[in-house]
C-alpha positions in Angstrom: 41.3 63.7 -145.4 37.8 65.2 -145.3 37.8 66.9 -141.5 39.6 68.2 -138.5 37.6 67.6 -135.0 38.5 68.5 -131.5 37.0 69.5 -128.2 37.9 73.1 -127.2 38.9 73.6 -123.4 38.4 77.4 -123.6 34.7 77.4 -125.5 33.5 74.2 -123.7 32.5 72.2 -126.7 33.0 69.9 -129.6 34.7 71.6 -133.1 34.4 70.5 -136.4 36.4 72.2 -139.7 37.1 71.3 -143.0 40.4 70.4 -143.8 41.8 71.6 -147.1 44.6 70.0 -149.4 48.1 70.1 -148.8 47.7 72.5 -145.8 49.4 71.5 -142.4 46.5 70.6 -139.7 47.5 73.1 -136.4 46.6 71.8 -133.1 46.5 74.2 -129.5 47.3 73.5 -126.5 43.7 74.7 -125.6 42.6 71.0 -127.6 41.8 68.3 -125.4 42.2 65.5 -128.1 41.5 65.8 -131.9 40.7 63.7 -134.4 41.1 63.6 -137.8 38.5 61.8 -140.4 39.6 60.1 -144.2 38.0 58.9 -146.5 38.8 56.3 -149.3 37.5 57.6 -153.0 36.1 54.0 -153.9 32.9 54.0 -153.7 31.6 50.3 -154.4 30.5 48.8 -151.5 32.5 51.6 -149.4 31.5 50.6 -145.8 33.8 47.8 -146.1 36.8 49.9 -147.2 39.3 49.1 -144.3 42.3 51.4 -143.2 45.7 51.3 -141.3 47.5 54.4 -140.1 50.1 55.0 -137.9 51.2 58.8 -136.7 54.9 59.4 -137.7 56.9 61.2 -135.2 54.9 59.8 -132.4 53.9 56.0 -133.2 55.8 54.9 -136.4 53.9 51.5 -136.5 50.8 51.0 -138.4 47.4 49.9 -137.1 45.3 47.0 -137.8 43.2 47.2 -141.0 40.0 48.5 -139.3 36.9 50.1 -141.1 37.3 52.8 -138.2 37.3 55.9 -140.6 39.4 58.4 -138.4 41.8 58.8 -135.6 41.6 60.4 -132.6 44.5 61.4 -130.3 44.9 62.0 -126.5 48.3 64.2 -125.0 50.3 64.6 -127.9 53.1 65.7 -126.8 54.3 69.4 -129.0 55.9 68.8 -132.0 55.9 67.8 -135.8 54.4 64.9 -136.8 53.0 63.3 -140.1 49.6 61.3 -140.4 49.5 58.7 -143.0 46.8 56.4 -144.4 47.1 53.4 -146.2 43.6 51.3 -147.3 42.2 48.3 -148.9 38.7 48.4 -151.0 36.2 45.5 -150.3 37.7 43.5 -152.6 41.1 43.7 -150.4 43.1 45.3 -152.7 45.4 47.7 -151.3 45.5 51.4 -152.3 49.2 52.4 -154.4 49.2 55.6 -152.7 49.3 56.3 -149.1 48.0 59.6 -147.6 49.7 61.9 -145.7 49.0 65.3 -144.0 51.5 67.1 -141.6 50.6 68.1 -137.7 52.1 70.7 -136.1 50.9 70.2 -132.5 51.5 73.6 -130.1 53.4 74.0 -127.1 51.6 75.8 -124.5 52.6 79.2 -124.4 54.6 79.0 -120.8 56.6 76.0 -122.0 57.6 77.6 -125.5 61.6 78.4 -125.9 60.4 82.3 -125.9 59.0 81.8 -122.5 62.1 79.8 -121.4 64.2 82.7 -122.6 62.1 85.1 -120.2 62.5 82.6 -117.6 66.0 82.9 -118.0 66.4 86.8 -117.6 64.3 87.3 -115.0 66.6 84.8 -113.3 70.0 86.1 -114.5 68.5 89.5 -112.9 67.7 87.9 -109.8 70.9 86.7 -109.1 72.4 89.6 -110.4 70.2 91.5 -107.9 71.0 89.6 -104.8 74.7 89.7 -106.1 74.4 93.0 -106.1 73.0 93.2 -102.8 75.7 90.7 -101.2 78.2 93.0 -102.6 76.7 95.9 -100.8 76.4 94.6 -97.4 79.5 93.4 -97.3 81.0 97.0 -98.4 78.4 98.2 -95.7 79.6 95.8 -93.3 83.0 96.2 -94.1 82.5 100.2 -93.9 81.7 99.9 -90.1 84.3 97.2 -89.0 86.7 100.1 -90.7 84.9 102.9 -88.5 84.7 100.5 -85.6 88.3 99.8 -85.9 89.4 103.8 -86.8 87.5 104.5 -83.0 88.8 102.0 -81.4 92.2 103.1 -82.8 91.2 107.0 -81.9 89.9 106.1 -78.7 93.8 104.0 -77.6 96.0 106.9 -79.5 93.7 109.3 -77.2 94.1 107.6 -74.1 97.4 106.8 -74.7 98.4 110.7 -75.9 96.3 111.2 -72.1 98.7 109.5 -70.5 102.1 110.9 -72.0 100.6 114.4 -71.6 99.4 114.0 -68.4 102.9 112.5 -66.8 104.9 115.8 -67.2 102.1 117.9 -66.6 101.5 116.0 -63.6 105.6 116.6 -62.5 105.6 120.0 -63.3 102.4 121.0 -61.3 103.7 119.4 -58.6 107.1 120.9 -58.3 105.3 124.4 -58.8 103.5 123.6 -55.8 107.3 122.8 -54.2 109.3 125.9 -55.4 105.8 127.9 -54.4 105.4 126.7 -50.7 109.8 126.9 -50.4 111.2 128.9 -53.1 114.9 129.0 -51.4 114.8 124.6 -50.9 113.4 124.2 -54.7 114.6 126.6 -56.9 117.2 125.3 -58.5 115.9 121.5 -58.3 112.2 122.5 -59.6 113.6 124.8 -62.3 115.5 121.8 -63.5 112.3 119.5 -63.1 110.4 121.2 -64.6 112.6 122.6 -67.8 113.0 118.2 -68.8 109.5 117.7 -68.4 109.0 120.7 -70.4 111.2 119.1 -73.3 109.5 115.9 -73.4 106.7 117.8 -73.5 107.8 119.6 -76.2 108.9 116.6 -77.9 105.5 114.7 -77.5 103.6 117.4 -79.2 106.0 117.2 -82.3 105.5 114.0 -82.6 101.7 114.4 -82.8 102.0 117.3 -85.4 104.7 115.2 -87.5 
């Protein structure tokens, strides 16, 4: 393998660099294809070496023999992958050995599992956020139906306590009017009138204070 080349979104152009022995080739989301170059070491009548290579990972079958000396890839999708050569000399014998060198092709950063992972906590806090909030509205919510409900309770015990109050107070006014205007016809009838509303009186406003 004699060279790594690849057009660069971010710079705008074509890259060339040297690849080195027994290193793995990296390739960046930023590539928009890349193309690795080989050579086979024979070098009688060399433009008629022919090669067959095949991608492992990605396309485990092997090429035509061609005399195309490199491969160029579109779209890779991330992962590992292994490139291997195979060749024949002029003379169309096959080469024993067959060349490798490992890829590691990228994932873009926003697809890699560490952005996944921030993904997922800013969407466990989100739904722990409008959890939260559904919680509190409803406590909020449930608050005033519980105020609502204590007034409305205040407001019939009132109205009600009104009315009892107002009954014997009502009976006893009146028969003090009575005994006033004729003390000698009502006396003894008011006095009378008035001392039971005075007990039930009495008896209301225990109850209340009990």
């Amino acid at each position: 393998f004699t060279s790594l080349s690849y057009y660069d979104n971010k710079k705008q152009g074509l890259e060339e660099i040297a690849i080195q022995d027994n290193v793995e080739v990296e390739i960046y989301p930023n590539y928009n294809w890349f193309q690795i170059d080989y050579r086979l070491l024979s070098y009688i009548d060399a433009i008629n070496n022919l090669y067959s290579v095949r991608l492992k990972g990605y396309d485990d079958n092997w090429t035509e023999y061609s005399n195309q000396r490199f491969s160029r890839y579109y779209s890779i999708p991330p992962g590992k992958y292994i490139l291997e050569v195979k060749a024949k000399d002029s003379r169309g014998v096959e080469s024993k050995n067959i060349i490798s060198i490992p890829i590691d092709v990228h994932v873009v950063w926003y697809k890699s599992w560490l952005a996944y992972l921030i993904y997922f906590a800013l969407l466990a806090s989100l739904i722990y956020y409008i959890f939260n909030l559904i919680i509190k509205r409803k406590l909020s919510q449930a608050e005033t139906d519980r105020v609502v409900e204590l007034d409305s309770f205040k407001n019939k015990f009132y109205a009600n306590i009104t009315h009892e109050l107002k009954t014997p107070l009502t009976v006893i006014q009146g028969m003090a009017q009575r005994i006033q205007s004729n003390p000698d016809e009502w006396a003894v009838e008011g006095a009378e009138t008035i001392k039971r509303n005075s007990d039930s009186l009495n008896k209301l406003v225990n109850e209340i204070l009990e």
